[in-house]
MIDOTI-527170 format. One line per 3 residues: their letters; for each residue x, y, z of N, C-alpha, C. Coordinates in Angstrom, 3 decimals. Layout:
MIDOTI-527170
a	X:Y:Z:X:Y:Z:X:Y:Z  ...
END
This chain:
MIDOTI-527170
xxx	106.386:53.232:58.381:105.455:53.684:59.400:105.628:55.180:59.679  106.755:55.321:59.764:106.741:57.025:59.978:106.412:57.846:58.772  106.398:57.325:57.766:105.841:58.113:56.595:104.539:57.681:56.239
xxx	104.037:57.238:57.375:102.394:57.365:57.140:101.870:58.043:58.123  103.074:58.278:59.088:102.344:59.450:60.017:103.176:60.748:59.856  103.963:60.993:58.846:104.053:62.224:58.144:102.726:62.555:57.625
xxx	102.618:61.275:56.453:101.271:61.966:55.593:99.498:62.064:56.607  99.993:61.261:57.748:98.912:61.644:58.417:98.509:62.926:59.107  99.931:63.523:59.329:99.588:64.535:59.896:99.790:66.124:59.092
xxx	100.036:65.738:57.829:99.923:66.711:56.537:98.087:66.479:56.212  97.918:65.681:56.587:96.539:65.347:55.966:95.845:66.043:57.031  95.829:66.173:58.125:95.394:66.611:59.598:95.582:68.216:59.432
xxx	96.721:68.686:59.037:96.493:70.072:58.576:96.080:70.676:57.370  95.733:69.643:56.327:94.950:70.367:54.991:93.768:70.373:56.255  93.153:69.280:56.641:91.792:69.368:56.745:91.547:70.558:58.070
xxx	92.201:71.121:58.744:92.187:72.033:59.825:91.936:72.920:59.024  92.706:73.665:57.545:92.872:74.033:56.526:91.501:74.466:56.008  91.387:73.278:55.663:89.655:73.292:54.949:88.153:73.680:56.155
xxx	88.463:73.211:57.277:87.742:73.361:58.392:87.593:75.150:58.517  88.622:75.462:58.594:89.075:77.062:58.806:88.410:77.726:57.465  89.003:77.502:56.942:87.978:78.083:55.286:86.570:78.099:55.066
xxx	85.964:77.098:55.561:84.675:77.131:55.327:83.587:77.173:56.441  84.787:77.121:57.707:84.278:77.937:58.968:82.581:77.623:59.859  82.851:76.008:60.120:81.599:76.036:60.281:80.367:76.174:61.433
xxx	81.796:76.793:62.363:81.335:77.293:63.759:81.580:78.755:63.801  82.001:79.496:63.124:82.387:80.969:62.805:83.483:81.357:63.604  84.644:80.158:63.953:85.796:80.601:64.914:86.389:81.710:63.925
xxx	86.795:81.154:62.732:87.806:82.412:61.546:87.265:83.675:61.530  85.779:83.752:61.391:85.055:84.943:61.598:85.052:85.691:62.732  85.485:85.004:64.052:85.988:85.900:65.494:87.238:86.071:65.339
xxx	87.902:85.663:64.500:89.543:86.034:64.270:90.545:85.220:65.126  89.707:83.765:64.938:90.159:82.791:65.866:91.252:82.416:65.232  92.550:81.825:65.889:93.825:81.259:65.564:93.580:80.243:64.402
xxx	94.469:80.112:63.346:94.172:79.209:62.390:94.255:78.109:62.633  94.718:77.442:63.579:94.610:76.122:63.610:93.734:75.681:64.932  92.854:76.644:65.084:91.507:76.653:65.259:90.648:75.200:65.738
xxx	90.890:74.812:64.310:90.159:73.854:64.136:90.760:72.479:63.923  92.091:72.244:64.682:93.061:71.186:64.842:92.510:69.527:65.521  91.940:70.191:66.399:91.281:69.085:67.438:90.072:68.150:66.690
xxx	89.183:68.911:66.009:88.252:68.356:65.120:88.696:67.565:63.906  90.009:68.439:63.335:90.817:67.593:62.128:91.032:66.424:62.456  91.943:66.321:63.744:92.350:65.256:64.202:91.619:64.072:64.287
xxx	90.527:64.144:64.970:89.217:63.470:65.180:88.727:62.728:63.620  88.870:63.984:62.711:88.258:63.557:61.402:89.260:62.567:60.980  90.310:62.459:60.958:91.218:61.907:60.317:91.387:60.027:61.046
xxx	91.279:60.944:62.837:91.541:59.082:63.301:89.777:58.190:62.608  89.101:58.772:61.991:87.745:57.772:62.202:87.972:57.942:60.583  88.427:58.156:59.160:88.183:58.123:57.620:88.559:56.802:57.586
xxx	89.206:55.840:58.410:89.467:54.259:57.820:88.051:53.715:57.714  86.878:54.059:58.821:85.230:53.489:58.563:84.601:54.022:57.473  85.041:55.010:56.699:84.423:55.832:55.832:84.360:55.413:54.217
xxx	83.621:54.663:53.749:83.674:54.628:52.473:83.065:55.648:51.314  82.198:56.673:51.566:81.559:56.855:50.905:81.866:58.669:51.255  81.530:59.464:50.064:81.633:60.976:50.310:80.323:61.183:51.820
xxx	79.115:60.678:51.227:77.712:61.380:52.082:78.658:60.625:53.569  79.014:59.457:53.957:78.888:59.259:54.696:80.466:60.067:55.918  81.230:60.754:55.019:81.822:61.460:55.429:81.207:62.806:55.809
xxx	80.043:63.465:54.625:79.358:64.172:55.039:79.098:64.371:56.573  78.595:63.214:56.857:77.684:62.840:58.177:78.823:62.758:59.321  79.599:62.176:59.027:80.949:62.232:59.809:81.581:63.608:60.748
xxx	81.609:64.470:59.220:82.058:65.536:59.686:81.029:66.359:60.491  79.925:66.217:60.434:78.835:66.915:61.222:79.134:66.510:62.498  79.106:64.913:62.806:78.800:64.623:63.676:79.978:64.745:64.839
xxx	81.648:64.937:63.750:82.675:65.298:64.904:82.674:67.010:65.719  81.515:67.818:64.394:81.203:69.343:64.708:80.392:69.058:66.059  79.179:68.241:65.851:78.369:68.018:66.892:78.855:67.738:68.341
xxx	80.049:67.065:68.427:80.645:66.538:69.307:81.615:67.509:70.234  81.675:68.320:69.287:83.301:69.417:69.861:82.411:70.632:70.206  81.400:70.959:69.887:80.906:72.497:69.746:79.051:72.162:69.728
xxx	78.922:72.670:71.071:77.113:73.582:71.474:76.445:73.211:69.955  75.315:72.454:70.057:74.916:72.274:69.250:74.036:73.244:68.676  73.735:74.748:69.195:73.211:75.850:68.891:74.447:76.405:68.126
xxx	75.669:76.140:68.459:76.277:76.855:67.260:76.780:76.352:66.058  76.527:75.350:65.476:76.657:74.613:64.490:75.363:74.749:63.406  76.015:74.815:62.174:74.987:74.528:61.465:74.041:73.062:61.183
xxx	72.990:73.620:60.484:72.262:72.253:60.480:72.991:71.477:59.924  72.763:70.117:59.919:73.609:68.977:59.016:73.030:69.041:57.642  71.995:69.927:57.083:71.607:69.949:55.481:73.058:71.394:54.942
xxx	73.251:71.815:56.055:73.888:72.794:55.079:74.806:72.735:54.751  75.244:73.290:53.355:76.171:73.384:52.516:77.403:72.813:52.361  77.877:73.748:53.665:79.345:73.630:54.179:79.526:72.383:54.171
xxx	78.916:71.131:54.774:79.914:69.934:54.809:79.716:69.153:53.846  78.796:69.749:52.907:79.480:68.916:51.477:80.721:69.394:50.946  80.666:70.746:51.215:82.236:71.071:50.614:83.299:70.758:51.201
xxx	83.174:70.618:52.876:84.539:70.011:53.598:84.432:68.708:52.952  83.648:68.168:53.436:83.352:66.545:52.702:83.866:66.140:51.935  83.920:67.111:50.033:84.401:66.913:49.288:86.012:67.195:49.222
xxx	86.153:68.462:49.545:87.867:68.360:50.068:88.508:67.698:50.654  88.110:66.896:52.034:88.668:65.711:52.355:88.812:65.001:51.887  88.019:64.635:50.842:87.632:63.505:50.371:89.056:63.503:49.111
xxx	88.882:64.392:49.093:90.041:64.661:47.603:91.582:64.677:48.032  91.661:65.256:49.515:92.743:65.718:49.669:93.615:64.050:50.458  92.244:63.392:51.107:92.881:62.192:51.632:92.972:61.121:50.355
xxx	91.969:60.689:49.409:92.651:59.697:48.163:94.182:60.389:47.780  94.103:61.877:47.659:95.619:61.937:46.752:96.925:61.174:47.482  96.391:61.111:48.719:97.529:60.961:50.346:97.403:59.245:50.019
xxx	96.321:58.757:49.782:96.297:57.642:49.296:97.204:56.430:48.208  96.361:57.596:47.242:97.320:57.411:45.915:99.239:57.239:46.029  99.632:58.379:46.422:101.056:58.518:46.702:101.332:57.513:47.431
xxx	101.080:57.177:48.825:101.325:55.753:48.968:101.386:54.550:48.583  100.363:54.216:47.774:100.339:53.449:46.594:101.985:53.218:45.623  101.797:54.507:45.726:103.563:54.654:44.368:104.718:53.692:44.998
END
């Protein structure tokens, strides 16, 4: 049990990680603290057990943006950005997966 909330909370900072990188409220771009975007990770991470599917993580991650942050400052849910968080999560939580598995 505690080494699933190691890897849970390694997984909680790639995705703060990835959040920060692709910046989808422009906190990194105000020269906001890097872990910035901790609270939203978090969020993302307690709800990926409902998640089967990349799109529907897509939608996920919009909708935890939607939730934390003015919906004037968010991008639309067509853009870009959360296919690419999407897909990085997506990659970075199976590997977290996988290893458990071992």
């Amino acid at each position: 049990m505690l080494q699933q909330r190691s890897k849970m909370a390694e997984l909680k900072a790639e995705i703060t990680e990835i959040l920060y990188h692709y910046d989808p409220v422009r906190l990194a771009k105000l020269h906001a603290p890097k872990d910035e975007y901790a609270i939203e990770a978090g969020a993302i991470v307690s709800r990926l057990r409902d998640i089967d599917d990349l799109t529907s993580l897509r939608w996920m991650v919009y909708d935890v943006c939607k939730q934390y942050f003015s919906g004037a400052t968010i991008p639309v849910s067509s853009d870009r950005r959360y296919r690419y968080i999407a897909e990085e999560i997506w990659e970075a939580w199976h590997e977290i997966l996988n290893e458990a598995k071992k």
